[in-house]
C-alpha positions in Angstrom: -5.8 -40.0 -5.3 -6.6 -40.9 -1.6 -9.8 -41.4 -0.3 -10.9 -41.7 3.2 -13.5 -43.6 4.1 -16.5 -41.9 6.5 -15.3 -43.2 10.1 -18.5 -41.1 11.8 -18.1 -38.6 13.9 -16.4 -38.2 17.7 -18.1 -38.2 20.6 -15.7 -36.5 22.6 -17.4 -33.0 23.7 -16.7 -28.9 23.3 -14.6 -28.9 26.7 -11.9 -30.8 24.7 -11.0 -27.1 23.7 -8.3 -26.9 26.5 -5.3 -24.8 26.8 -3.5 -28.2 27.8 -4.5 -29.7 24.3 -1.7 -31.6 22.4 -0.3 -29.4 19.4 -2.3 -29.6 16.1 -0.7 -32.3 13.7 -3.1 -33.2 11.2 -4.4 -30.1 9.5 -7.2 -30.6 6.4 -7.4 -27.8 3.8 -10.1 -27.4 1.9 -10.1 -25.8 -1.1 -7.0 -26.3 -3.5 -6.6 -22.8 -5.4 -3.5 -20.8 -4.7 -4.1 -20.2 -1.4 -5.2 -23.5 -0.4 -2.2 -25.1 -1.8 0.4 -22.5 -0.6 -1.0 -22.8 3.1 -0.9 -27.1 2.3 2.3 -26.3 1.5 3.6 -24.7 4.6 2.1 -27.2 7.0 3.7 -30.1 5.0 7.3 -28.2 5.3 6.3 -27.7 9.2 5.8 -31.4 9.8 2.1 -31.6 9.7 0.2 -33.9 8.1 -1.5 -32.3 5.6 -5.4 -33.5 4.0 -5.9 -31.2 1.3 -9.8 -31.6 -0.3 -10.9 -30.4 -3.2 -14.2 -31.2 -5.1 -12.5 -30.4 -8.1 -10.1 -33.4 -9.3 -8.0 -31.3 -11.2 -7.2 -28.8 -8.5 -6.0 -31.3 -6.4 -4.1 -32.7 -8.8 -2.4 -29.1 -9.5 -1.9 -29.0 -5.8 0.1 -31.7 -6.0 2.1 -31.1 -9.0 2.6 -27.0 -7.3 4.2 -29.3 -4.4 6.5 -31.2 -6.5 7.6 -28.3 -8.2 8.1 -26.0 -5.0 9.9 -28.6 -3.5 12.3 -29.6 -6.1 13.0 -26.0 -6.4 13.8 -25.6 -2.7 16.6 -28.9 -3.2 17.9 -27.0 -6.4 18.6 -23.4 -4.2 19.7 -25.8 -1.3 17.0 -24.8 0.9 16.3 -28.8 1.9 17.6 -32.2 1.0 16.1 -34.3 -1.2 15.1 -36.4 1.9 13.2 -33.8 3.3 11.9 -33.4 -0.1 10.4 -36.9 0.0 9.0 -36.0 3.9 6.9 -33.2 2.4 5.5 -34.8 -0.3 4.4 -38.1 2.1 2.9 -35.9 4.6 0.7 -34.5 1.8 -2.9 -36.1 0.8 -5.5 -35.0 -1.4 -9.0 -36.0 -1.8 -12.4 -34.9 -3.3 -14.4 -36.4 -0.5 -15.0 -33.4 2.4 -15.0 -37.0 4.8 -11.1 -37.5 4.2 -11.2 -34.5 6.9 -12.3 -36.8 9.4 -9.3 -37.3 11.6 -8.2 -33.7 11.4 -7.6 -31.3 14.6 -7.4 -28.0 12.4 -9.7 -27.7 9.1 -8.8 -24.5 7.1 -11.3 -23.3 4.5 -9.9 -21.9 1.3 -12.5 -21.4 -1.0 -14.5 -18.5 -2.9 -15.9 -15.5 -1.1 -19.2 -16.7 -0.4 -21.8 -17.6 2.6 -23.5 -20.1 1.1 -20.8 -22.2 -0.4 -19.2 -22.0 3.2 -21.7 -22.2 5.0 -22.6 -25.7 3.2 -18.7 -26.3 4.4 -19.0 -26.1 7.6 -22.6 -28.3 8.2 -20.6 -30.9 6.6 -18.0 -30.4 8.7 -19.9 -30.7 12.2 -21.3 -33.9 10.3 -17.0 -35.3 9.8 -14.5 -34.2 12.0 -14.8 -34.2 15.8 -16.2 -31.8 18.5 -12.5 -30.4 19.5 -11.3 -30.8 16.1 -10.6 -26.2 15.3 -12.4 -25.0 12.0 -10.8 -21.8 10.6 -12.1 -19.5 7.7 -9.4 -18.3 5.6 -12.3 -15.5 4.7 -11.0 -11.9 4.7 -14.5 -10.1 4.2 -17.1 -12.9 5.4 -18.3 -12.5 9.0 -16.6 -15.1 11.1 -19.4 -14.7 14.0 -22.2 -15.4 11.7 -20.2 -18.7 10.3 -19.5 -19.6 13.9 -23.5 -18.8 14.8 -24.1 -21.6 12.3 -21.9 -24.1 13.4 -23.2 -26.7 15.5 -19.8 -26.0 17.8 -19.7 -22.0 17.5 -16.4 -22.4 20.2 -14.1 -24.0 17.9 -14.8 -21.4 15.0 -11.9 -19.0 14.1 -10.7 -16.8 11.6 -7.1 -17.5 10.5 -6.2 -15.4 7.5 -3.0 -16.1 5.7 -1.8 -13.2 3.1 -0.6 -14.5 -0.6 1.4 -16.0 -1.4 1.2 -17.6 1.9 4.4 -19.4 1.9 6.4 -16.1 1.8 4.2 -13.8 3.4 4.8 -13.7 7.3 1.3 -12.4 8.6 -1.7 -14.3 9.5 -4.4 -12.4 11.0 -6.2 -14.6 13.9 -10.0 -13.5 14.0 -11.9 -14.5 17.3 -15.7 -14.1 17.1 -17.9 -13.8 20.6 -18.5 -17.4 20.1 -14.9 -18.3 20.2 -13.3 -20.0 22.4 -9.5 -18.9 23.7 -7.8 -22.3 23.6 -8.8 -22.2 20.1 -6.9 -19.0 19.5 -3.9 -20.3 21.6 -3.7 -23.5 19.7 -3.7 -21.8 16.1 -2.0 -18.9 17.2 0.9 -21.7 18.7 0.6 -23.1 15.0 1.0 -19.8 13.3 4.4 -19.6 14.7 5.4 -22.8 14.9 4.9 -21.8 10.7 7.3 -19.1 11.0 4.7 -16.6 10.8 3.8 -13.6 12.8 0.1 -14.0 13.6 -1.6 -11.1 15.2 -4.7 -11.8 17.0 -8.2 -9.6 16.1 -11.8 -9.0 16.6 -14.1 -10.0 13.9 -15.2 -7.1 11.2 -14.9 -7.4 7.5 -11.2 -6.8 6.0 -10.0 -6.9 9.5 -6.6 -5.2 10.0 -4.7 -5.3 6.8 -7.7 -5.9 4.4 -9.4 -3.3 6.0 -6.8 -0.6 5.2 -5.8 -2.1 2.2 -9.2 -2.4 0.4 -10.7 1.4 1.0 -7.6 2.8 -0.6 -7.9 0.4 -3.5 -11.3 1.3 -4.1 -10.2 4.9 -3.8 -7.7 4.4 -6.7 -10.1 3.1 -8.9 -12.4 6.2 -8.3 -9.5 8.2 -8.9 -8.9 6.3 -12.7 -12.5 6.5 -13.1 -13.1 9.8 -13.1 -9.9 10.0 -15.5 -7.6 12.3 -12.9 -5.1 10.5 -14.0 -3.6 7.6 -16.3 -3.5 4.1 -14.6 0.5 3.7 -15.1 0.9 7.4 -13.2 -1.2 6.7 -10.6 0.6 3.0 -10.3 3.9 4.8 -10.5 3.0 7.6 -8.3 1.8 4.9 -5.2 5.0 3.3 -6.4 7.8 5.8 -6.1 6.0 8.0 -4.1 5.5 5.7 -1.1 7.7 2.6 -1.6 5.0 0.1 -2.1 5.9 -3.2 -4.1 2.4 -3.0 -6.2 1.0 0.2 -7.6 -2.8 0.1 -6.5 -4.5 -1.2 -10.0 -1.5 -3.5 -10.6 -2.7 -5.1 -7.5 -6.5 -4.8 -8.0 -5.8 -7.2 -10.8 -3.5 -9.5 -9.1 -5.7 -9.9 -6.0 -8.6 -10.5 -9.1 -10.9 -7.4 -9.6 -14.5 -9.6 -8.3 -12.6 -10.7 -5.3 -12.2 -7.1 -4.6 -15.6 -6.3 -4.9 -17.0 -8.9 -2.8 -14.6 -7.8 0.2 -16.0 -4.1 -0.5 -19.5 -4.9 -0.5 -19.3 -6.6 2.6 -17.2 -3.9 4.3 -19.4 -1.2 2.8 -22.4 -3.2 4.5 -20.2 -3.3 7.9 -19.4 0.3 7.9 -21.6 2.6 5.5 -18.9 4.4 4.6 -19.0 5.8 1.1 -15.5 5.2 0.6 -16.2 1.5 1.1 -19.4 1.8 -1.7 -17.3 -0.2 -4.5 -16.2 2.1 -7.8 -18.6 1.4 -10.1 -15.8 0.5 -12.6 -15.4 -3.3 -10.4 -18.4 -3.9 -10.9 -18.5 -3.0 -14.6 -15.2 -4.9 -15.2 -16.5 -8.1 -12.9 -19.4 -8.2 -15.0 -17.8 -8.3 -18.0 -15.2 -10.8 -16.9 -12.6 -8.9 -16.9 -11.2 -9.4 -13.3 -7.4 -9.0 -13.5 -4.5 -11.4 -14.0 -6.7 -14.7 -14.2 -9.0 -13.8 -16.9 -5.6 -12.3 -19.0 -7.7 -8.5 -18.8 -8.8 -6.2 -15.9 -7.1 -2.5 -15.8 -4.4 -3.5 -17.6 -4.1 -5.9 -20.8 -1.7 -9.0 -20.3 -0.3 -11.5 -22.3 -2.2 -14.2 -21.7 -4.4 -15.4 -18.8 -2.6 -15.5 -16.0 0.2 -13.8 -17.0 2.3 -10.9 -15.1 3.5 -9.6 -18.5 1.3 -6.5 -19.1 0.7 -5.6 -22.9 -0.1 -2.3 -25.0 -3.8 -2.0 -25.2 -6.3 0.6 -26.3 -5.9 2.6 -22.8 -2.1 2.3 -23.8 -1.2 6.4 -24.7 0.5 6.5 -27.6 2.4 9.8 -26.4 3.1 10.2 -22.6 4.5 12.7 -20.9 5.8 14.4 -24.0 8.5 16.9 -23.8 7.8 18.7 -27.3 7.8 21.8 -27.5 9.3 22.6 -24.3 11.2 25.5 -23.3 15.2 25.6 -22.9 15.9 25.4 -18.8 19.6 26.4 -18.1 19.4 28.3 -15.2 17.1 27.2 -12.2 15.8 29.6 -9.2 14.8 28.2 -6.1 13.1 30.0 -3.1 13.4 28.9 0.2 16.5 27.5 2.7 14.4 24.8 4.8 15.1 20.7 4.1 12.8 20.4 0.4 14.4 23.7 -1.0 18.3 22.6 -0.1 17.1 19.1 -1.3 15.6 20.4 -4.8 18.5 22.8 -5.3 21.3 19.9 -5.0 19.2 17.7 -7.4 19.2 20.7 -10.1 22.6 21.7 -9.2 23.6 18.0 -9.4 22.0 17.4 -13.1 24.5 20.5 -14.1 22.1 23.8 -14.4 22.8 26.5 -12.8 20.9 27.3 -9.8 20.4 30.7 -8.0 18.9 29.6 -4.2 17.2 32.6 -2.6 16.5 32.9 1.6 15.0 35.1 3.3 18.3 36.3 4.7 22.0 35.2 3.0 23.0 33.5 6.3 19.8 31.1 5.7 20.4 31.0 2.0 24.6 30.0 3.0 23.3 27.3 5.7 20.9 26.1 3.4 23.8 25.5 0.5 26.2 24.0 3.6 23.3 21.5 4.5 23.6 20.7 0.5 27.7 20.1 0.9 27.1 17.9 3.5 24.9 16.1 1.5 27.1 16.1 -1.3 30.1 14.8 1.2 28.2 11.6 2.1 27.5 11.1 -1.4 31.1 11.4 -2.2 32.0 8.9 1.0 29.4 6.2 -0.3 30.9 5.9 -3.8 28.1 7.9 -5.5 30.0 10.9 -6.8 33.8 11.7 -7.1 35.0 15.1 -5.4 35.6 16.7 -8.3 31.6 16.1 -9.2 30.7 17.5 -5.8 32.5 20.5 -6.2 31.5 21.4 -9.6 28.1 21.0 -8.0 28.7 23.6 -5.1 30.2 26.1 -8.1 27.0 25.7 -9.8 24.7 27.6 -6.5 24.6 31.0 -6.2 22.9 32.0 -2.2 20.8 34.9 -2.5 19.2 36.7 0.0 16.1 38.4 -2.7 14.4 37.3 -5.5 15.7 39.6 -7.5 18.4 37.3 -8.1 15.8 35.3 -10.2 16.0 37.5 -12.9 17.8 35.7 -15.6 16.9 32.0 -14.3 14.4 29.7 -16.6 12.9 27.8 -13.9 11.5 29.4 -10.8 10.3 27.2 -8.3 9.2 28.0 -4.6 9.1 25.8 -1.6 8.6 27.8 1.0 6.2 27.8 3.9 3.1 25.1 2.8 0.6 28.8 3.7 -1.5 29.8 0.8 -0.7 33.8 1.4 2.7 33.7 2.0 3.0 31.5 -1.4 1.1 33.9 -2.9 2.6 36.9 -2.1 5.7 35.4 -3.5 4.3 34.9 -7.0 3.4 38.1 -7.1 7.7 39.0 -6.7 8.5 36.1 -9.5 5.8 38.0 -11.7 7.8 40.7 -11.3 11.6 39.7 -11.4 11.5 36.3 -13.3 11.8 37.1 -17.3 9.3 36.6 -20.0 9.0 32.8 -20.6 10.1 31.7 -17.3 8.3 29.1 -16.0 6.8 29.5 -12.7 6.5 26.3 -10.4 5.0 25.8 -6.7 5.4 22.6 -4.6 2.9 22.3 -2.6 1.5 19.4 -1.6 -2.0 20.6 -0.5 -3.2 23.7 -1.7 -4.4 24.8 -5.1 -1.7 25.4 -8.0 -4.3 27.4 -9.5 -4.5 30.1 -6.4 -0.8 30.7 -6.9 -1.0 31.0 -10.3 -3.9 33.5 -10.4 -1.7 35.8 -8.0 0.6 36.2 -11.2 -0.2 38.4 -14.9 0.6 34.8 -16.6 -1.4 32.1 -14.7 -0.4 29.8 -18.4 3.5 29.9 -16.9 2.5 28.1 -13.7 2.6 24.4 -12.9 2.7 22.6 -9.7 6.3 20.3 -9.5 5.6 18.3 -6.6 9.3 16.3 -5.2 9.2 14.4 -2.5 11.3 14.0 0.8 14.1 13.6 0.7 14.1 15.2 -3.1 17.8 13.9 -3.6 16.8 10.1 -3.2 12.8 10.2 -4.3 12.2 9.9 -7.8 8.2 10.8 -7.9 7.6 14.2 -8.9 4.0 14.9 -9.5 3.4 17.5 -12.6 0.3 19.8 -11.7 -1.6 21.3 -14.5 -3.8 23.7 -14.0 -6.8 24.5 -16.7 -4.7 27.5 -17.4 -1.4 25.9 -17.6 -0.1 25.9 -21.0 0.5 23.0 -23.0 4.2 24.2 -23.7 4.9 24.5 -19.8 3.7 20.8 -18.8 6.0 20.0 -21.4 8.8 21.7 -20.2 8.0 20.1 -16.5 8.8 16.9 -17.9 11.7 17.7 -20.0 13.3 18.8 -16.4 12.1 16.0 -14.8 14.0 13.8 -17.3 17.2 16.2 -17.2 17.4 15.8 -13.4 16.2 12.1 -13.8 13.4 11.8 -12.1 9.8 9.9 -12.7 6.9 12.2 -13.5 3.6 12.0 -13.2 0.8 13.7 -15.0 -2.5 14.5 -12.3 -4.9 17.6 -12.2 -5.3 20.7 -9.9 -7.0 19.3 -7.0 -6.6 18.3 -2.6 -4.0 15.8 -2.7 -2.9 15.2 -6.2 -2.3 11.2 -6.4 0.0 10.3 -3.3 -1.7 12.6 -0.8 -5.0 11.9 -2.0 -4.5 8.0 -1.5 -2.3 7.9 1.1 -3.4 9.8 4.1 -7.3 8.5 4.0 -5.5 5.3 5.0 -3.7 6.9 7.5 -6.6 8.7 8.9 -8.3 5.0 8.5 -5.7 3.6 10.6 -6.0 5.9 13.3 -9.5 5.1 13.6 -8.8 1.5 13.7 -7.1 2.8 17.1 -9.8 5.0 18.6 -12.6 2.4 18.3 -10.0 0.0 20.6 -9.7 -2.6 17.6 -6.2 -3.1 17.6 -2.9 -1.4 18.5 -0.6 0.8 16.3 1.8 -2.0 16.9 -0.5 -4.4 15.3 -1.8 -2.3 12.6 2.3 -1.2 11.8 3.0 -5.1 11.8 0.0 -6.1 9.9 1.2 -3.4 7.1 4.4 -4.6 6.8 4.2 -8.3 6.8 0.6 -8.9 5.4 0.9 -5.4 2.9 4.7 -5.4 2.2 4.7 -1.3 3.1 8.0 -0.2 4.0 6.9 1.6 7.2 3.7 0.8 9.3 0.7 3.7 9.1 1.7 4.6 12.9 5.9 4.5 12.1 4.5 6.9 9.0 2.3 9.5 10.9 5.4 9.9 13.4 7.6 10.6 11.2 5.4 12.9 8.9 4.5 14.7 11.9 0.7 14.4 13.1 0.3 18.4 12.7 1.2 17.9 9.3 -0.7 14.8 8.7 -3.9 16.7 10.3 -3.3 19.5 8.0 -3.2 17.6 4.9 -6.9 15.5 5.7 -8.5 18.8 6.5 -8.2 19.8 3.2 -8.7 16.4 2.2 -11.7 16.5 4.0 -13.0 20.3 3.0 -12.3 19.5 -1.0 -14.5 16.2 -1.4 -16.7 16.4 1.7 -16.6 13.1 1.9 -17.7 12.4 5.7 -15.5 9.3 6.0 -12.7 11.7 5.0 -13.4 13.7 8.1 -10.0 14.0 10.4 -10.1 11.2 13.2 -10.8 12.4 16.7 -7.7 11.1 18.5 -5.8 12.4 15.7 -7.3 16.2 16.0 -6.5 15.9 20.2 -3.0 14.5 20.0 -2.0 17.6 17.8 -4.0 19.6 20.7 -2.0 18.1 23.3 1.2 18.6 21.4 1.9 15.4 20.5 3.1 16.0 17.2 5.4 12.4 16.2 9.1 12.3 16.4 10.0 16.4 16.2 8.5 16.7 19.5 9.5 13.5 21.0 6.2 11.9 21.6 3.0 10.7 18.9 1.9 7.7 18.9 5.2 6.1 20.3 7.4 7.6 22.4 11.0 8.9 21.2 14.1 9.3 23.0 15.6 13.1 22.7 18.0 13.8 20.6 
């Protein structure tokens, strides 16, 4: 192990902080747990020398050993030479001695959430490294102005915010304070993509960009598994296959470690008031018992050991989930409407082989709506995914209708019409009429209560909400609504479809949102607010989402293509069904759907569009 001895500290002053400044070569990281050693790891494959300080001896011996085994794995998948190999592993030092940072011109800090422990840091470091040496905070929650306000040198203080793991995730978020001085951010933001990463430059406030959105709809989730609305695995699944995201949100609670969670809450809650910041009491009761995620082997979910991504049954495990006995037979499907979700939910029954009757207002609308499904089918058939002969057997199997009286016979009634609480009403008071005894009764709305629709019927304990998702061919969430009226026979016969059509289910309650909704468009409405208070740009935001969160589509890309009218729609109810003030609609979102600015259908949201 290397140890530098003390060689005092520079004399050369603050000014040195010039744009003209040579490019940062010697970069000291301190603290050696993952993060540390994946950022020491990206600098030594960029050609920096790299100090890496640890008071712990066996950390920075892991550090090196995580090198050694990165590395060799890199020269097995042909990624570098074994030369280069050797490079790497020179240009890395470690050291338990905070003074083997002396020659550095970049310090990183890596280590635990908290203001003393850095704050220690960095009065050692004014006491090592030089005036116009740069220290950054790899803090996500920690205020980087109050750090800086403590350093002897507040200009050369900086946030610099890699995402894990860092050597594969391309954001770093590059947090100025007042103090700060702009070389400083030039120089590191130069670094950050001389690394290969996309490094987006902010103001200082806890979570930042990507934290910031991330974090309140984590908490949010855990609320929603606290109060038992749903099961941890359907709510993971729902976030999942609902939305595209690579983690469900407890999955990730436990990876990012449950107490680290809480810390960044706390701090955020203390920045903005915001209830929805307020951390679910179930952190803290897990964090207190220890039992924060993947490193302790036990947070939401059970794994197999410490440390461990293998997840195990545990008591919370449900022996019997979404169970199918007892259902009711479904041969026959009815399906009211001839817009994009009813052609879409038609081809996925008429695909599975039932028979589906698809009712429009008119039989022209109900005959476009089945040629919009033939088309469908065609590309299908084009890409490999279906022969011709499947396709047409399809087709045979829907019947257009132009009145729900055509729903006579069918098993399965489900509406997606208009997302308009009367007009879906008024039409379960036609299926209470034509649909047979036994037929099940299902609505797919997104927003508004299952229950309303159901009470417009003689047999509220036949309806159930069968939320698809768009497009309903290619999704595979569908979110089962029970109602407290719903009976237990007609959940189960919503998840014997789902499985016939093959598609996921997932079990939630009768209430604003359901699981996706619920979670999702708070941290849409969060992101627009991010906007109106000038703190960073949809471009930033969309880019710190995608590189630093791994979403598929940025909040801003999302909202466009959802359509902001919609999006508006949804958060008012949102907003009316908790009256939670932080859910309350954002300003700028309320006057671009004034102004007309409704995303892509109209041309213009928050980006401009070319017309079609």
């Amino acid at each position: 192990m290397d140890r530098l001895p003390h060689t005092g500290v520079s004399t050369t002053s603050p000014s040195d902080l010039s744009p003209s400044r040579a490019p940062l070569t010697t970069v000291a990281v301190v603290g050696l747990g993952t993060m540390g050693t994946g950022i020491a790891e990206i600098l030594a494959r960029a050609g920096r020398e790299v100090i890496g300080v640890d008071i712990n001896e066996s950390a920075c011996r892991r550090a090196v050993t995580a090198l050694e085994v990165a590395t060799a794995r890199a020269v097995h998948r042909e990624r570098i030479s074994e030369r280069e190999r050797a490079g790497i592993l020179d240009r890395f030092r470690i050291s338990t001695d905070l003074r083997a940072a002396a020659d550095a011109e970049l310090v990183i800090e890596v280590v635990p959430e908290d203001y003393d422990t850095k704050h220690e840091i960095f009065a050692a470091l004014d006491t090592v490294v030089s005036p116009s040496a740069i220290i950054a905070t790899g803090t996500n929650a920690l205020s980087v102005t109050r750090l800086a306000a403590e350093s002897a040198h507040p200009e050369r203080v900086l946030g610099l915010h890699f995402f894990n793991p860092a050597p594969a995730m391309k954001l770093v978020e590059i947090v100025s304070s007042v103090l700060t001085a702009p070389a400083a951010i030039e120089a590191v933001t130069a670094l950050a993509r001389d690394l290969g990463k996309e490094p987006v430059a902010l103001g200082d406030r806890p979570g930042f960009v990507a934290d910031g959105l991330l974090f309140g709809y984590l908490n949010q989730a855990a609320t929603m598994y606290e109060a038992k609305y749903a099961a941890r695995e359907d709510i993971d699944a729902a976030m999942r296959l609902g939305c595209g995201l690579p983690m469900g949100p407890l999955a990730l609670l436990d990876l990012i470690g449950i107490d680290t969670a809480r810390t960044v809450l706390e701090a955020m809650y203390a920045a903005s008031g915001d209830r929805l910041h307020a951390p679910a009491p179930i952190l803290g009761q897990l964090s207190e018992a220890g039992l924060t995620g993947r490193k302790a082997g036990r947070g939401f979910y059970t794994y197999e050991a410490p440390g461990s991504a293998t997840v195990v049954p545990d008591a919370a495990t449900a022996e019997v989930r979404h169970s199918t006995e007892g259902a009711r037979p479904v041969r026959a499907v009815g399906v009211a409407g001839s817009g994009t979700m009813a052609s879409g939910i038609a081809e996925v029954f008429a695909k599975a082989g039932l028979e589906v009757v698809l009712a429009g207002r008119t039989l022209e609308k109900a005959e476009r709506a089945k040629a919009r499904i033939g088309k469908s089918l065609e590309r299908s058939v084009s890409k490999g995914r279906m022969t011709e002969r499947a396709r047409e057997q399809a087709l045979e199997r829907i019947t257009a209708a132009d009145a729900l009286d055509a729903f006579a016979e069918v098993d399965l009634a489900v509406e997606a019409v208009a997302e308009d609480l009367v007009v879906k009403r008024e039409l379960f008071k036609v299926l209470d009429k034509v649909c047979k005894p036994g037929a099940v009764l299902a609505t797919t709305t997104s927003s508004l209560p299952v229950v309303a629709c159901a009470r417009a019927t003689s047999r509220p304990q036949d309806v159930v909400g069968l939320h698809f998702f768009n497009p309903a061919p290619a999704m595979k969430l569908v979110e089962v609504v029970r109602t407290v009226l719903t009976a237990d026979d007609v959940r189960a016969t919503a998840h014997a479809v789902c499985a016939a059509v093959g598609k996921h289910p997932v079990d939630c309650g009768d209430r604003a949102g359901f699981i996706v909704n619920a979670l999702l468009f708070p941290y849409l409405n969060n992101a627009v607010k991010m906007v109106q208070e000038h703190y960073a740009t949809p471009d930033a935001i969309d880019a710190a989402m995608k590189l630093g969160g791994g979403y598929p589509m940025g909040p801003f890309e999302l909202l466009d293509v959802v359509g902001l009218d919609v999006s508006l729609a949804i958060e008012r109810v949102l907003h009316r069904e908790f009256r939670e003030p932080g859910l309350a609609p954002a300003p700028l979102l309320e006057h671009l759907v004034a102004a007309g600015c409704l995303g892509r259908k109209t041309g213009r949201g928050f980006r401009e569009y070319a017309k079609a």
